[in-house]
C-alpha positions as a Python dict, from the first residue, in 0.01 Angstrom:
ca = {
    (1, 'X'): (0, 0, 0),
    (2, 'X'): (-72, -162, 368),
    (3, 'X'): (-14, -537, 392),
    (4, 'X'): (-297, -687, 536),
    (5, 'X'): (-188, -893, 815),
    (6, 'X'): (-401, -1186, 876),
    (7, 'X'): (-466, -1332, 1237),
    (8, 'X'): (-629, -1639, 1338),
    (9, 'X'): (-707, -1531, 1715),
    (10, 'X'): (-878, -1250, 1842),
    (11, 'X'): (-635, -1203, 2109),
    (12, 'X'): (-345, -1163, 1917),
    (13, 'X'): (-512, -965, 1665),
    (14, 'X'): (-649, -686, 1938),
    (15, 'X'): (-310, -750, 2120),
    (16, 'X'): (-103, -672, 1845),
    (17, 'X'): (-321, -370, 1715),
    (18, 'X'): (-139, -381, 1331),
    (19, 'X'): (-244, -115, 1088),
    (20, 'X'): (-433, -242, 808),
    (21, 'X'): (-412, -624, 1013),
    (22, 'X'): (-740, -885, 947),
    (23, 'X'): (-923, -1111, 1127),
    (24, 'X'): (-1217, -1354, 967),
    (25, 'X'): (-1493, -1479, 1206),
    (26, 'X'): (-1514, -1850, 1223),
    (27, 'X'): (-1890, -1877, 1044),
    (28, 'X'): (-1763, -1753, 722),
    (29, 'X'): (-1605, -2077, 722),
    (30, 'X'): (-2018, -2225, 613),
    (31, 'X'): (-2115, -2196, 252),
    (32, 'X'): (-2369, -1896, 167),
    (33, 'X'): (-2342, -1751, 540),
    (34, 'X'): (-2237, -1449, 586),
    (35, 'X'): (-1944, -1346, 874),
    (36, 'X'): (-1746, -1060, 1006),
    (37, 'X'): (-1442, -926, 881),
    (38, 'X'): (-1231, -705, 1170),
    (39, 'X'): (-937, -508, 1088),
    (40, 'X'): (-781, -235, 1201),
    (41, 'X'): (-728, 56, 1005),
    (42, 'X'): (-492, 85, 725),
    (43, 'X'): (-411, 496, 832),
    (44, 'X'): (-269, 399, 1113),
    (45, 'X'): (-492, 571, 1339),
    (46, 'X'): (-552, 261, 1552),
    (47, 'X'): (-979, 201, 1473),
    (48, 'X'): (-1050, -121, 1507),
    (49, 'X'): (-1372, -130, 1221),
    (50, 'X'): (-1633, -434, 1187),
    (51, 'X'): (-1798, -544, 793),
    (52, 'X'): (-2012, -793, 701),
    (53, 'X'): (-1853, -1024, 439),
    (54, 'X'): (-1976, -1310, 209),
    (55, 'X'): (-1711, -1599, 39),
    (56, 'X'): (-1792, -1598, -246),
    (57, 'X'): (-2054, -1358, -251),
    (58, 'X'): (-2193, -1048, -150),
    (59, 'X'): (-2451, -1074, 154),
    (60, 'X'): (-2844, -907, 50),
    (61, 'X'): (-2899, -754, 370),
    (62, 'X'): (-2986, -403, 477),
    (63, 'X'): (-2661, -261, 565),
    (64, 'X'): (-2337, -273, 370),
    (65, 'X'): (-2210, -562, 351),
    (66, 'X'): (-1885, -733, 92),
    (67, 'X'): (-1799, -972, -143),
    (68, 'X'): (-1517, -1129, 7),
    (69, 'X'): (-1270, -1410, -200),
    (70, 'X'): (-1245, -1645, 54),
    (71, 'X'): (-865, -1600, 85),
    (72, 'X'): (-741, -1547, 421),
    (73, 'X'): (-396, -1468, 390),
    (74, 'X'): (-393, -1259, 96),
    (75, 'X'): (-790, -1177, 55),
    (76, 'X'): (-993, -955, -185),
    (77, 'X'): (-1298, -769, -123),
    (78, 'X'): (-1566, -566, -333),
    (79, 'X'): (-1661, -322, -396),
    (80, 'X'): (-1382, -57, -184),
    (81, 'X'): (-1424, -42, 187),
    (82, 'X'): (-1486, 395, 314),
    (83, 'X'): (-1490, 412, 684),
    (84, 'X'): (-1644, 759, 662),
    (85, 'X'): (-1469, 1071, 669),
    (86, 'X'): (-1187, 885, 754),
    (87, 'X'): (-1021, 638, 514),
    (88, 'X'): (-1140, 490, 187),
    (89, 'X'): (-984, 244, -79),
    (90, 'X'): (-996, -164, -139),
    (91, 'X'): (-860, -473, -13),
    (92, 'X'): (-692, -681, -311),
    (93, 'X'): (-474, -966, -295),
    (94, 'X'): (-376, -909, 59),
    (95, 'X'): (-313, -538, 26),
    (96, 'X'): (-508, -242, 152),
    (97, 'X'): (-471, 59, -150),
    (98, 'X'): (-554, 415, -69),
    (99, 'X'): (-870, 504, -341),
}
């Protein structure tokens, strides 16, 4: 398992390029709008990868999108995150787990 670092600013977050590392956009802090969840990915491989989350719920748009806990520092998301062809498994309680 790959911690999931969380970061509050963008800077840091693309400075510090973590595997597996987080970072919420500030408009998922509004009820029932959706936001962006960055991170970078948990293989190691340096990607830097962009979803559409919901707290609290899953967004109904037309692309994926996540259900997303609301917990920053050790959050959750469903259903598993695939960056195609490249790395697939799920976020839970702060941890990123190979599927």
């Amino acid at each position: 398992m790959i911690r999931a670092i969380h970061f509050a600013d963008i800077g840091e977050f693309r400075k510090g390029r973590v595997s597996g590392s987080v970072l919420f956009t500030n408009h998922v802090d509004h009820p029932n709008e959706q936001g962006t969840l960055l991170f970078f990915c948990p293989c190691g491989c340096g990607a830097q990868n962009r979803i559409t989350v919901g707290e609290g719920f899953k967004p109904n748009i037309h692309a994926p999108s996540w259900h997303w806990d609301g917990n920053r520092v050790d959050p959750t998301l469903k259903p598993s995150v695939n960056v195609e062809g490249h790395w697939h498994g799920w976020l839970r309680g702060g941890y990123w787990e190979v599927c």
